[in-house]
N, C-alpha and C positions, 0 to 999 in steps of 0.2 A: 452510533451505538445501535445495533441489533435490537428490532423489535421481538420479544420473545414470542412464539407460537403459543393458541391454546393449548392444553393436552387434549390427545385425540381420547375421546372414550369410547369404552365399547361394551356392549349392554344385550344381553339375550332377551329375548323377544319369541312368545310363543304364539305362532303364527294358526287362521284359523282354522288348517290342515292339520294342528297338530305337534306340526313340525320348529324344533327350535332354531329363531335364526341368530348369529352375532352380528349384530349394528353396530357397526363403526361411525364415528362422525366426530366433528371438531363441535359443534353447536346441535340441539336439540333439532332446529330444522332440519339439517344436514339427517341426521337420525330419521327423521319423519320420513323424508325422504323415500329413505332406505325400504320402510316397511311400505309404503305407501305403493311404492314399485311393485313387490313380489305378494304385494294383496288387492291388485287390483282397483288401487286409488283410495282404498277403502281401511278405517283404522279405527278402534274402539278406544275410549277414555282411560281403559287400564292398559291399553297398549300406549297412548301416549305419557302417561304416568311415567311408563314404563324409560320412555326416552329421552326423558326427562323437561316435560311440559307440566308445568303449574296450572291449578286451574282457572289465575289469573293470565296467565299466556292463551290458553285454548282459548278465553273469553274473548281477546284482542286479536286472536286467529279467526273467531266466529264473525267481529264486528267485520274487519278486512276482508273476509268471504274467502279466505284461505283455507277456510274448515266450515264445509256446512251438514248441517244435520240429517242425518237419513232415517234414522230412527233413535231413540235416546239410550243417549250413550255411544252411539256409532255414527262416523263423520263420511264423509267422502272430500277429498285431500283435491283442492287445486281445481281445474277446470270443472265444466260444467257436462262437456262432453259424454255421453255413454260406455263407459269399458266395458268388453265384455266377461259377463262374470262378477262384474261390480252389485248390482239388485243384490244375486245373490251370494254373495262376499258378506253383505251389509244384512243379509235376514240371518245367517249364520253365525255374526259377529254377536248380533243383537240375542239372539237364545241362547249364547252359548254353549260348551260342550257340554254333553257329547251329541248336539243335533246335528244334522245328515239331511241334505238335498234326496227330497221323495217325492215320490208319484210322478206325474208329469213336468215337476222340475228337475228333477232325478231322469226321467228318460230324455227331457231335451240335451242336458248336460251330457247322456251316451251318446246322443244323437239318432236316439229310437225315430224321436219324433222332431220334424221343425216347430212347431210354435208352442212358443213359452207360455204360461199359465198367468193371467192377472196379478196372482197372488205368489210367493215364493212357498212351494208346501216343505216342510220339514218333517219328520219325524224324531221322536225322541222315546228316549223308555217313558212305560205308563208310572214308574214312580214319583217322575218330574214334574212338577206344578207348573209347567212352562204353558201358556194361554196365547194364543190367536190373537193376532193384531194388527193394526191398519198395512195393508201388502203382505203381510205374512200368517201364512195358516198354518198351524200346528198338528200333525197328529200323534195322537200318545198310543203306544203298544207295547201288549202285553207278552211279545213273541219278540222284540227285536232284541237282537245280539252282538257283541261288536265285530262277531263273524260275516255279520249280514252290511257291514259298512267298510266300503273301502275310500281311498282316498285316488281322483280321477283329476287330471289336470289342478293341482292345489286347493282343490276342495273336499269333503268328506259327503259322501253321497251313497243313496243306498245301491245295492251288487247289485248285477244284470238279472239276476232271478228275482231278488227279491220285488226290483222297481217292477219286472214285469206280472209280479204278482200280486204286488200293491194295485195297479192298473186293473189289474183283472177283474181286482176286487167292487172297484169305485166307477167303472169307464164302460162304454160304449161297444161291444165286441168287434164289431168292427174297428173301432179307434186299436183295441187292444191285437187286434189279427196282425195289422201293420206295424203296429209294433214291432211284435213277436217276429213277423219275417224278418224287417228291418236289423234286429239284434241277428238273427241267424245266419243272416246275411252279411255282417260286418266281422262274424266272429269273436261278436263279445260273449256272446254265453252259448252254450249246447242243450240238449235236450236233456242227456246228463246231468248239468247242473241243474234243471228248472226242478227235474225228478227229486234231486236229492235234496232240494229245500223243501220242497211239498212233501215231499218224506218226515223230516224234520219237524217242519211245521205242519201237522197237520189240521190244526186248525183253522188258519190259514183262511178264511174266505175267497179267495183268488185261485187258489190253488187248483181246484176240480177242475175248473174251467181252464186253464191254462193245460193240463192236463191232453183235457178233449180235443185242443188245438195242434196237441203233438200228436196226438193218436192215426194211427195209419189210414185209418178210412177217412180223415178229414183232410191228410197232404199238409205239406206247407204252406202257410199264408196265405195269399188271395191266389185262388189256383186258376188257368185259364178259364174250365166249367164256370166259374165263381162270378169273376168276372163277366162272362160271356153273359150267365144270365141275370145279372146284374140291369147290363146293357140293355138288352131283350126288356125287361120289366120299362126300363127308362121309354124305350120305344113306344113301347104298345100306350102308356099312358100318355104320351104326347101324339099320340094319332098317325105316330111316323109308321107304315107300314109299306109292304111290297119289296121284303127284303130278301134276296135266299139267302139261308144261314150257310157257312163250314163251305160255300161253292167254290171250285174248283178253276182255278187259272191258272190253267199251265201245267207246272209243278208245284205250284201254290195253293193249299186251300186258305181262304178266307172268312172272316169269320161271319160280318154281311156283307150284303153285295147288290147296288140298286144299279141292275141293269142297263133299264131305260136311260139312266142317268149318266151311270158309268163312275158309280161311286163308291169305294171300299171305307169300311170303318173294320178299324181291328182294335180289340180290346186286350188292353196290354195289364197281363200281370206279373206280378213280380216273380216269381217261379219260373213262369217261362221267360220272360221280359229283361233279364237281370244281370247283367255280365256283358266284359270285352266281346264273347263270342256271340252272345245275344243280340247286342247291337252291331255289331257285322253282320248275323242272319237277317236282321229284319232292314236293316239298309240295304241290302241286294234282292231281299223282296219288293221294297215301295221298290226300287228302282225298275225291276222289272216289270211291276205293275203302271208305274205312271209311261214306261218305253210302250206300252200296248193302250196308252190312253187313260189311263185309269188314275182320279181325282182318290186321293189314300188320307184317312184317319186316323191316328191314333189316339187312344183314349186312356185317359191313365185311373186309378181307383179314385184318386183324388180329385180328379174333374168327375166324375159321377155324384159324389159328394155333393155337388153343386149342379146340377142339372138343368138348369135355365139357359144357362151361358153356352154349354155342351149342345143341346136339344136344336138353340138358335145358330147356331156354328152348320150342323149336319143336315138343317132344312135348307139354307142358304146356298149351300153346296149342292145339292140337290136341286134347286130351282135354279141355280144358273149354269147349270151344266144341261139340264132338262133344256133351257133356254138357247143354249147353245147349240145343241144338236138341233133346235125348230127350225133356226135358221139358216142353217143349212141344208144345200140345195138335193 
């Protein structure tokens, strides 16, 4: 005699993008499963309601460490491992809609910037009583619109203008320059768009200043000048001197140049710095600089940032090339 089959169920599930999914499954885990996949490992209490977990089931899922807690009310489903996307899956689950990945968790998620933020920042409208809590910071605003929120790899996150406007408003101008190139450079937002939200919003705190960053006398991003004396500044406070600036090898000018030593540093910015053809230009320059002797630098905005490590790098090079050429006859 045939053992009968459960009946398969199947149960819509509104996912924290937004988006409805249909879960099919013979048994709730099977269900769990399902969501637990296309969320990132990550599932909230009314989603397993939803899949039909009792709250005598989660409890016996909690003890097994099959479901452990991320924040209350939102679990992280099965290993212990990091997914990515999972943090903030789990701060979105927990505010619920209609919050939105902001500021610099918003621009990691574009990929403006590499490093993610301690905390998961969200934004929500300023009508929401939604409050800041342990990894997750809230902010409330009285400008946002659901124009201003699109949905980016299954999450809901604020638009390439607004994150970069947010930023402007709370960050570091420099943090926010790099940004900005970053975005322009990937083609997620124009100058177009940055305009017509600061149009819109004119309130905006961010805005002026993002503004400035477009404006034709300041160039895109960190521009070689920018960098250059950036560099120059780094120098002079670390006592490194006897450089000639922009000197000329060959058909190359460089940007410094320690003679004696036979040392190039070139400060790389992303404007000039940037692209397939960029790095072809500048690999056929180190190359013809190092075929004529020449010990070659490059320096990125990001290692300026950090100037210790940078400063001990270019003396080093400097002193044992100096040393090299003593010894010779």
């Amino acid at each position: 005699m045939r053992r009968s089959r459960r009946p398969i169920c199947a149960v819509e599930v509104r996912l924290v993008s937004g988006r409805a999914l249909w879960v099919v499954g013979e048994t709730a885990d099977q269900r769990l499963a399902v969501v637990a996949d296309a969320q990132s490992a990550r599932i909230s209490r009314s989603q397993l309601g939803a899949v039909g977990f009792t709250p005598a089931m989660i409890k016996t899922r909690r003890r097994l460490g099959q479901l452990r807690r991320e924040h209350q009310g939102v679990y992280a489903v099965g290993h212990a491992l990091d997914v990515i996307g999972g943090t903030e899956t789990a701060a979105l689950l927990s505010a619920g809609a209609p919050a939105a990945l902001a500021v610099r968790s918003a621009a990691a998620w574009w990929g403006f910037i590499t490093d993610r933020p301690d905390k998961v920042e969200l934004i929500v409208p300023a009508r929401l009583a939604r409050r800041s809590r342990q990894g997750i910071h809230v902010y409330r605003s009285e400008t946002l619109t659901a124009v201003d929120v699109v949905i980016r790899r299954e999450l809901p996150v604020t638009s390439a203008a607004r994150t970069l406007c947010d930023m402007a408003a709370r960050h570091d101008v420099r943090d926010v320059e790099r940004a900005l190139d970053e975005a322009l450079h990937l083609n997620r937002v124009s100058p177009t768009k940055i305009r017509e939200f600061v149009a819109r919003t004119p309130t905006h705190r961010g805005g002026k200043l993002l503004l400035e960053m477009l404006g034709p006398g300041r160039g895109r991003g960190v521009t070689r000048s920018k960098a250059e004396r950036r560099l120059l500044q780094i120098l002079r406070e670390a006592g490194i001197g006897d450089a000639d600036r922009n000197a000329q090898i060959g058909p190359y000018s460089v940007d410094f140049l320690w003679r004696n030593a036979g040392v190039v540093v070139e400060a790389d910015s992303y404007r000039w710095h940037s692209g397939p053809a960029a790095f072809k230009r500048d690999r056929r320059k180190d190359a013809y600089l190092r075929d004529h002797g020449l010990d070659v630098i490059r320096v990125t905005w990001e290692m300026m940032d950090s100037p210790l490590p940078l400063v001990a790098r270019i003396v080093r090079a400097i002193e044992r090339r100096t040393q090299k050429m003593l010894k010779q006859p």
